[in-house]
C-alpha positions in Angstrom: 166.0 227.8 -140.6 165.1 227.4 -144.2 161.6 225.9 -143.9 158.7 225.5 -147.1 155.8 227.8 -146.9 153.4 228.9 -149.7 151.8 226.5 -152.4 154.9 224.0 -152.1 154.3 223.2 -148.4 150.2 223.5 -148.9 150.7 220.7 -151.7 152.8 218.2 -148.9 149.8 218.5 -146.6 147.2 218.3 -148.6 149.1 215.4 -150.7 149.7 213.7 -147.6 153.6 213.6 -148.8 155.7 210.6 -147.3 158.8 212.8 -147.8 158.9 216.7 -147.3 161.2 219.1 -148.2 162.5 220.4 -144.6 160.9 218.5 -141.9 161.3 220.5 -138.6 161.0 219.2 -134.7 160.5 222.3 -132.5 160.8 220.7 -129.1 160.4 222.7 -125.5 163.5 222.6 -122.9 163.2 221.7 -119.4 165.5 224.1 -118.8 164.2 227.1 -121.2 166.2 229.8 -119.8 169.7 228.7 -119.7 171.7 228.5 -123.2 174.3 226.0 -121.1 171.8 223.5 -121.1 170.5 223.7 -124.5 173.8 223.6 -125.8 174.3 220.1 -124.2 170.9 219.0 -125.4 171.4 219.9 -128.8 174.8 218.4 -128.6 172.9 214.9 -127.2 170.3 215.2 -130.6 171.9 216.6 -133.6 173.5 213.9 -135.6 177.6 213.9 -135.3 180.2 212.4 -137.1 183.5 210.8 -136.6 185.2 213.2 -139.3 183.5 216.4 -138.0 185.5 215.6 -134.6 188.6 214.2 -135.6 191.8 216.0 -136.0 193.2 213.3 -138.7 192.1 210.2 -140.2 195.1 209.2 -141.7 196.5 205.5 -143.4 199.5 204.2 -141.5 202.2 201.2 -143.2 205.1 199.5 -141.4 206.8 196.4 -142.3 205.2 194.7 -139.1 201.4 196.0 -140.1 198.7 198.9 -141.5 196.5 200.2 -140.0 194.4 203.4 -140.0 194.7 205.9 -137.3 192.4 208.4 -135.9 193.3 211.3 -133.7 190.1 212.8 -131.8 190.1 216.7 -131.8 189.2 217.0 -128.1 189.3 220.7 -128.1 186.3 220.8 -130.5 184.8 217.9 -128.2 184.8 219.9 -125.4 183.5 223.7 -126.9 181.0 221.3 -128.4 179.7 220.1 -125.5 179.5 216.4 -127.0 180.1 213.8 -124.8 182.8 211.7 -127.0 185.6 209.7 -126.3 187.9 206.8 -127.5 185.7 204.3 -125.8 182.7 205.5 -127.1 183.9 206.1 -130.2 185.1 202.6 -130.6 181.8 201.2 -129.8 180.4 203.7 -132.3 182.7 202.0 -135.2 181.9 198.6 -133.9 178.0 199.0 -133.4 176.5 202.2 -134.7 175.6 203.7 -137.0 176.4 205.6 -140.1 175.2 208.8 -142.5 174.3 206.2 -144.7 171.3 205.1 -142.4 169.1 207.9 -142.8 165.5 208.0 -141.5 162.4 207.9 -142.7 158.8 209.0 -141.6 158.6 206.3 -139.3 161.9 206.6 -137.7 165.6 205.8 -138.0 166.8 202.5 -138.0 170.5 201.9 -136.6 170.5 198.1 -137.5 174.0 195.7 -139.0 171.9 196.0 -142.3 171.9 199.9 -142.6 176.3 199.7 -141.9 178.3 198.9 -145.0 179.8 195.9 -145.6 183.2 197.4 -144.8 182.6 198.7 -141.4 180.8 195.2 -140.4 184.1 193.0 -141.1 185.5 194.9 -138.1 185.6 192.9 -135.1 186.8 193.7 -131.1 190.1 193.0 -132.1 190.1 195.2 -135.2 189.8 198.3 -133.2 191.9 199.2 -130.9 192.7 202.4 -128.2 196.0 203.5 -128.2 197.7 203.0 -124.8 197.6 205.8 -122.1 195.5 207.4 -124.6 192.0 209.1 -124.6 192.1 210.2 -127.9 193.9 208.3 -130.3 192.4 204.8 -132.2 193.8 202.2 -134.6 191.8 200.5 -137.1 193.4 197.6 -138.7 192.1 195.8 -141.9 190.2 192.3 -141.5 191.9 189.2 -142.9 188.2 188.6 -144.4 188.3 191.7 -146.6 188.4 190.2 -150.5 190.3 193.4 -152.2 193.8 193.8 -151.6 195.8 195.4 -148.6 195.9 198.8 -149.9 192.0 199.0 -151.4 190.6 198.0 -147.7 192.5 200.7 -146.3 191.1 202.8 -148.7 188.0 201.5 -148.1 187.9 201.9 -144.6 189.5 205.2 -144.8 186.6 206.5 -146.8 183.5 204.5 -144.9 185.3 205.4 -141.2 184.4 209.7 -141.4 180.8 209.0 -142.0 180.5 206.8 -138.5 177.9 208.7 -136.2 179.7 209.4 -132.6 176.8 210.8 -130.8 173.4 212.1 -132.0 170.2 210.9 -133.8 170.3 209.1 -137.2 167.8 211.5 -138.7 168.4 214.8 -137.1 170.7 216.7 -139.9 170.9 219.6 -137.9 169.9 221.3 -134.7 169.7 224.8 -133.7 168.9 226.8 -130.6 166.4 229.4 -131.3 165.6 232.2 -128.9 161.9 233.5 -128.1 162.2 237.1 -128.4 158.3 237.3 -127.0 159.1 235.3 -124.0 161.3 236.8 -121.6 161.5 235.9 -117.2 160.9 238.5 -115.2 164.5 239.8 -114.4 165.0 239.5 -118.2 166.2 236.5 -119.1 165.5 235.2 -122.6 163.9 231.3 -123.4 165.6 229.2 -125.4 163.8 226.6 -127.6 165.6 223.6 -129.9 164.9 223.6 -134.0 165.6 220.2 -135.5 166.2 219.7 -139.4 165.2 216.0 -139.4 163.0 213.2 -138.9 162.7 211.2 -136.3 160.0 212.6 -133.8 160.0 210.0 -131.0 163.2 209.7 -130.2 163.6 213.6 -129.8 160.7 213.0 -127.4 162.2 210.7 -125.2 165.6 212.1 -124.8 167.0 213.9 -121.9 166.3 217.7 -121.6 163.2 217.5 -123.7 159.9 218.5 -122.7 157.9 215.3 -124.8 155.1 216.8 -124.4 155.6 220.0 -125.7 157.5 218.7 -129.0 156.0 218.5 -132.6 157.1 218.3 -136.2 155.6 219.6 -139.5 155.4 216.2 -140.9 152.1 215.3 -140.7 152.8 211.3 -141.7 155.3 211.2 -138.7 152.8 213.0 -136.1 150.3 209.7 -137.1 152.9 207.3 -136.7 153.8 208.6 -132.9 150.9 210.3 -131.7 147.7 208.7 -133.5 145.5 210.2 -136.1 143.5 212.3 -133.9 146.8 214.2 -133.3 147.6 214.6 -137.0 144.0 215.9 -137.8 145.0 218.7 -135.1 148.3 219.4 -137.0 146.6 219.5 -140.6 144.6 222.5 -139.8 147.8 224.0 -137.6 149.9 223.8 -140.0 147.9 225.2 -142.4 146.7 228.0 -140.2 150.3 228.7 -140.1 150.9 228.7 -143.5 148.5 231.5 -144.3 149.6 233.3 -141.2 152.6 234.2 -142.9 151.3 235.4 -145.9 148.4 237.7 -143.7 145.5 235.1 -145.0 142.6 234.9 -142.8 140.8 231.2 -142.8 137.9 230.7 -140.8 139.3 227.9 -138.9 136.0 225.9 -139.7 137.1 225.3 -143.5 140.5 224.3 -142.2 139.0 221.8 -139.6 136.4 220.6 -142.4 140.0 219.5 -144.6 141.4 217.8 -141.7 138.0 215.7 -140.8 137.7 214.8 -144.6 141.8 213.5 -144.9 141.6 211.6 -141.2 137.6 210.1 -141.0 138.5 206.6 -142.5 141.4 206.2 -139.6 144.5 207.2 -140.9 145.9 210.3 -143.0 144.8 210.5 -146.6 145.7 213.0 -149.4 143.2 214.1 -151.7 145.2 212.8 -154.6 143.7 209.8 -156.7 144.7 206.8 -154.6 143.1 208.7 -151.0 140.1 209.8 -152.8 139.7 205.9 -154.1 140.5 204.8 -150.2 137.9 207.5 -148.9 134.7 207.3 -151.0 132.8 203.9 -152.3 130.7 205.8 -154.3 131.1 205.5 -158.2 130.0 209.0 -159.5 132.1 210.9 -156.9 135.2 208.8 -157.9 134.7 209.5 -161.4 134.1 213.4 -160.8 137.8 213.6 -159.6 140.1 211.9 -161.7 140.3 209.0 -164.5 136.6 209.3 -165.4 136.1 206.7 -168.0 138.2 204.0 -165.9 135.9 204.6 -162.9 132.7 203.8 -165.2 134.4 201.5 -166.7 135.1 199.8 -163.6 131.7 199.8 -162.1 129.9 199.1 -165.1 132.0 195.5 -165.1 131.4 194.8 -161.6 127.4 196.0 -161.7 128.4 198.0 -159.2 125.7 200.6 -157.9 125.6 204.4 -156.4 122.8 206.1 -153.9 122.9 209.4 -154.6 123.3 211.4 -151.6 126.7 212.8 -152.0 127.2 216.3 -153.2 128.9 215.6 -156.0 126.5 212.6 -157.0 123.7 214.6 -157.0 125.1 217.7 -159.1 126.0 215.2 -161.8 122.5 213.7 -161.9 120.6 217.1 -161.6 118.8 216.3 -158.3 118.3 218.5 -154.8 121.9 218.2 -153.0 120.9 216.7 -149.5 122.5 220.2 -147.7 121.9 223.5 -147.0 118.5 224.8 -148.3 118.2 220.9 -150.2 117.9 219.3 -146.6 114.5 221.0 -145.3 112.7 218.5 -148.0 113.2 214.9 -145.7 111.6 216.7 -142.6 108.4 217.7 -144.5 108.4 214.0 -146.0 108.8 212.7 -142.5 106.1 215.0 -141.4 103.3 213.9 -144.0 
């Protein structure tokens, strides 16, 4: 898979970003050795579509009535491995969801208000399974509908392909990836499951899945599901990793020292202009980083005032930095 590395990726973590350029789930099998299995799991996750399964989608008019019909490709259904039908692809139409819904860093929603307004005119009698049939569907236009006959067929024959069949929302793409450095004993190789996508939780919870074994390079997402403590862990990982690729060494004490300073306050901060402000209540250090004049500004109009004991405080104002080879001076005070 196509995933961000070098200053590009080191900017998202250290920016904190909301949205990254190719999140990734890697998520453990229960089954690690047999491909089978993780075919049928990464059938159950990665997003699928009613077009990508359906041999025609296709209008239909007769003097008695229109209607759109839908022939499911069941061949493809079954290599596959998806577990799609006529009935669930009707309660798909009715209820789910569509590519439309997207996810975001704190999940997918699948909610009437993430459908378009075509798809929710359709009621139970709307959509219909063709007699005798496991594979073929009618869809026939609301009375409700305010265009004419032949735009809500078009209508419906454009919103219908985009209907998600089976899958997560979020996950744009799975893909089964095999360990070359983990093997059995008698040979066999282990199988592990790539996910393009948000949507961490509900990876973690579905059938197949080792939870706790599954994580994702979206630091914002890993706060969200697991707590901050977890995310401070992934700052420094992913960082780690980062440099890995490149053959940069970091002494894993600078990388830790990054993740303390974004997570200490309770929550994941970047160190852009808005986390600095959130992290630091000192005047001087706010105006060393960014908008100078607005920070003195500021505190000069609300008589604001600044002790002097951070590093950068104390560079600014000439005096001993309380660290290092400055901190010996408070235990001779102490002692006299």
């Amino acid at each position: 898979m196509n995933v961000t590395l070098g200053v590009p990726r080191l900017k998202e973590i250290i920016n904190a970003a909301k949205l990254i350029s190719t999140p990734i789930i890697t998520a453990k099998l229960e089954s690690e050795h047999n491909k089978i299995v993780a075919r049928i799991v990464k059938a159950g996750i990665e997003k699928t579509t009613l077009g990508e399964v359906s041999k025609h989608i296709k209008e239909v008019y007769s003097p008695t009535s229109s209607y759109i019909s839908i022939a499911l490709d069941m061949d493809a259904i079954e290599q596959l491995k998806l577990n799609v039908d006529a009935f669930t692809v009707r309660r798909a139409i009715l209820r789910g969801a569509t590519t439309s819904s997207g996810g975001s860093s704190t999940g997918a929603g699948t909610s009437s208000s993430s459908r378009s307004a075509t798809l929710r005119c359709l009621k139970e009698t709307h959509v219909l399974i063709k007699r005798g049939s496991q594979s073929k569907l009618r869809v026939y236009v609301p009375p409700d509908m305010k265009t004419t006959l032949y735009f809500s067929m078009q209508l419906l024959k454009a919103a219908l392909p985009g209907v998600i069949v089976q899958g997560i929302p979020s996950i744009e793409r799975a893909v089964i990836n095999e360990l070359g450095d983990k093997k059995t004993k008698d040979g066999r190789p282990t199988y592990n499951l790539l996910m393009e996508g948000y949507g961490l939780q509900e990876v973690m919870g579905c059938p197949g899945i080792d939870g706790l074994q599954t994580t994702t390079n979206h630091i914002l997402e890993v706060e969200h599901v697991l707590g901050v403590e977890a995310a401070r862990k992934q700052i420094s990982a992913e960082i780690q990793n980062i440099m890995n690729a490149y053959g940069i060494g970091i002494d894993s004490r600078h990388l830790l020292l990054l993740a303390d300073v974004m997570t200490f306050k309770g929550e994941v901060l970047g160190i852009t202009r808005f986390g600095v402000s959130k992290m630091r209540e000192s005047v001087l250090m706010l105006a060393s980083f960014e908008k100078t004049t607005d920070h003195l500004f500021d505190a000069a109009v609300h008589g604001r005032t600044d002790a002097i004991v951070g590093v950068s405080e104390c560079i600014i104002m000439g005096m001993n930095v309380p660290v290092g080879s400055g901190l010996p001076s408070l235990f001779w005070k102490c002692g006299t």
